[in-house]
C-alpha positions, 0 to 999 in steps of 0.5 A: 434683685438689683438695680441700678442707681447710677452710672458714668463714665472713668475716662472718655478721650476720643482718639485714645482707646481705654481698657480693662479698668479697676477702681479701689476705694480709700480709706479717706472716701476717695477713689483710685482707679487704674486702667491701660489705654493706647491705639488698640486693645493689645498694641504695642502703645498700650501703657498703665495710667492712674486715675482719682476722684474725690467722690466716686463719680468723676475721675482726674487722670493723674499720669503714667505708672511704669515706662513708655517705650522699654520694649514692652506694652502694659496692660490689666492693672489693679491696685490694692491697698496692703497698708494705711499708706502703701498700694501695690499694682499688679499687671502684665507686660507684652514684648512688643515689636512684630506684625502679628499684635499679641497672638500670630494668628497662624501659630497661635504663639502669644508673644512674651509676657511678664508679671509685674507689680509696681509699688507706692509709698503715698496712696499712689501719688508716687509708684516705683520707676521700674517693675518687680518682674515676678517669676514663675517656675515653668519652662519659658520653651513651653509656657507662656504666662500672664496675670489673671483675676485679682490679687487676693490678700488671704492674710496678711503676709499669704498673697495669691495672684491667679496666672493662666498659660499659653504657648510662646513662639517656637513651640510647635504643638497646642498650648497648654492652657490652665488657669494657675495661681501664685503665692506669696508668704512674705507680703508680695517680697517674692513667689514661689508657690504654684497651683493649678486652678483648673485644667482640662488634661485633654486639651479641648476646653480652655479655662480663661481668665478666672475671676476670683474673691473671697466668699465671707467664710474664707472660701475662695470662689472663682469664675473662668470663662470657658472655652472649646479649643479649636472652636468659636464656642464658649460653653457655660461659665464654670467655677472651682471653689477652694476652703485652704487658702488655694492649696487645693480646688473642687473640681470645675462645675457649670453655671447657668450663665454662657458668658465670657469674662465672669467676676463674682461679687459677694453679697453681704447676706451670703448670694453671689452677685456675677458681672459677666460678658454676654456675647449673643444677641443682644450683646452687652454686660449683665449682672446677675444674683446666685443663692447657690454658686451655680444658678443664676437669676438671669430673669432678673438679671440687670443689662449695666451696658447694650453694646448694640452695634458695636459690639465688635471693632470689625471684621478679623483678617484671619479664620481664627478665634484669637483673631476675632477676640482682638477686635472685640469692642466691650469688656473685662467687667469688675467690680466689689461691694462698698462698705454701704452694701451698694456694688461698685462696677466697671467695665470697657466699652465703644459707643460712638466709635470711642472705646472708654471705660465706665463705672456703674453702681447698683443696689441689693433690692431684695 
């Protein structure tokens, strides 16, 4: 079982959304965070921003990582430490320009994304002017792709970063939705390995930004969220585990839990602990302890935010899924376990019209 023993706010401005945060401890017992803020969830405004805090509570925005105004909206960063000084940050960006947001409602077409890391030779003080775009090896006439999930260090110099794909505008057919990742075997320097995650090869369900982490015996254990194409359904969260370091995945098994987005925790006695998006009545972000990867104990299971009536920014302008998504008002839950056996969370939410991010912290009780 869990329970809660404190919670707070990462950054909270009216008038200014915040989104999709990530926070990664140091070495020295500070924090940093990163999260992307702008008008909207996927306007064109949407830039990176980092964040501090000396004891894991309160948190001092520092500045902007990567350019305003280029052209492109950045979004979903995460940092991770790759040695004692040096931090990688990992996001994508979106083209920006147009009147239809991120997906045209009537295409389903995703505009143009692109996978960039940033890097800091002083603990995030200071970060690389510009990106390193990552390529990947699909045909840009058929694919779309963005970063999902977190960067994993499987060893020191094999780096994967999971990617799902879509379709761009002018392709005219259904997209060919999987959930991918990428390798590196020179510390992030350049990628070139591509594997597929999970896929449905008839198209009808849809396995939406996996969540992954590395269980304690080296597997890698991911959660997708998924979906029925075509629908406003999601069935049950599904997960794919791989013993090679990602070279190869089972293939995907239901859980219990009916969520969305779905981040799975190791626990330091061997369970899993997943922090996911539960969009039924009551909506909000739940947290819940598996024995066996599949089942989990959602009679125990701890609410860490009620989005109560605001759960959504409004009604979508079109009968489309996509559509609705845009205008969700809570999201993208994270979290790890700290070195005190206590597990950090964080998660995006609206409460009094103003849509922030937020940390909470709970322990294993039993």
């Amino acid at each position: 079982m869990l329970r809660l023993v404190d919670q707070g706010s990462i950054s909270h401005l009216p008038g200014r959304g915040a989104y999709m945060p990530w926070i990664t401890p140091l070495a020295d017992g500070t924090f940093i965070a990163c999260q992307h803020v702008g008008a909207e969830l996927g306007s064109d405004d949407n830039h990176v921003v980092v964040l501090r805090s000396t004891d894991g509570r309160t948190f001092t925005e520092q500045g902007t990582v990567g350019p305003c105004g280029d052209g492109y909206a950045y979004r979903a960063p995460q940092i991770s430490i790759v040695e004692a000084q040096r931090l990688v940050l990992v996001c994508s960006r979106f083209e920006t320009g147009g009147d239809t947001g991120l997906f045209d409602p009537e295409t389903e077409a995703l505009r143009r994304p692109e996978m960039c890391l940033f890097w800091s030779a002083d603990l995030g003080t200071t970060w690389t002017a510009e990106p390193q775009i990552v390529a990947v090896d699909l045909p840009p006439e058929r694919y779309t792709w963005n970063s999902a999930g977190q960067l994993l260090q499987l060893r020191p110099d094999r780096w994967m970063w999971p990617l799902e794909t879509w379709k761009p505008a002018g392709y005219d057919g259904p997209p060919d939705q999987r959930a991918w990742a990428l390798f590196s075997d020179d510390r992030g320097a350049s990628w070139g390995e591509l594997t597929v995650v999970a896929d449905d090869p008839q198209g009808a369900v849809l396995y939406w930004d996996q969540m992954n982490c590395c269980l304690d015996d080296g597997r890698i254990y991911t959660a997708l969220w998924t979906h029925l194409y075509g629908t406003s359904h999601d069935i049950e969260n599904h997960w794919v585990l791989s013993a090679d370091e990602g070279h190869t995945w089972s293939a995907p098994q239901p859980t219990n839990l009916r969520g969305q987005v779905c981040t799975p925790i190791p626990l330091s006695d061997g369970r899993v602990a997943a922090i996911y998006n539960d969009r039924h009545e009551p909506q909000g972000v739940r947290i819940a302890v598996s024995e066996d990867l599949s089942h989990f104990d959602t009679e125990h299971q701890v609410t860490v935010f009620d989005a109560g009536a605001e759960a959504t920014l409004g009604p979508p302008q079109h009968d489309n899924f996509l559509a609705e998504h845009m205008l969700i008002a809570f999201g993208k839950p994270g979290g790890r376990r700290l070195d005190d056996g206590t597990l950090l969370t964080w998660f995006w939410c609206t409460t009094g019209g103003v849509t922030h991010t937020r940390w909470v912290r709970l322990e294993v009780v039993g």
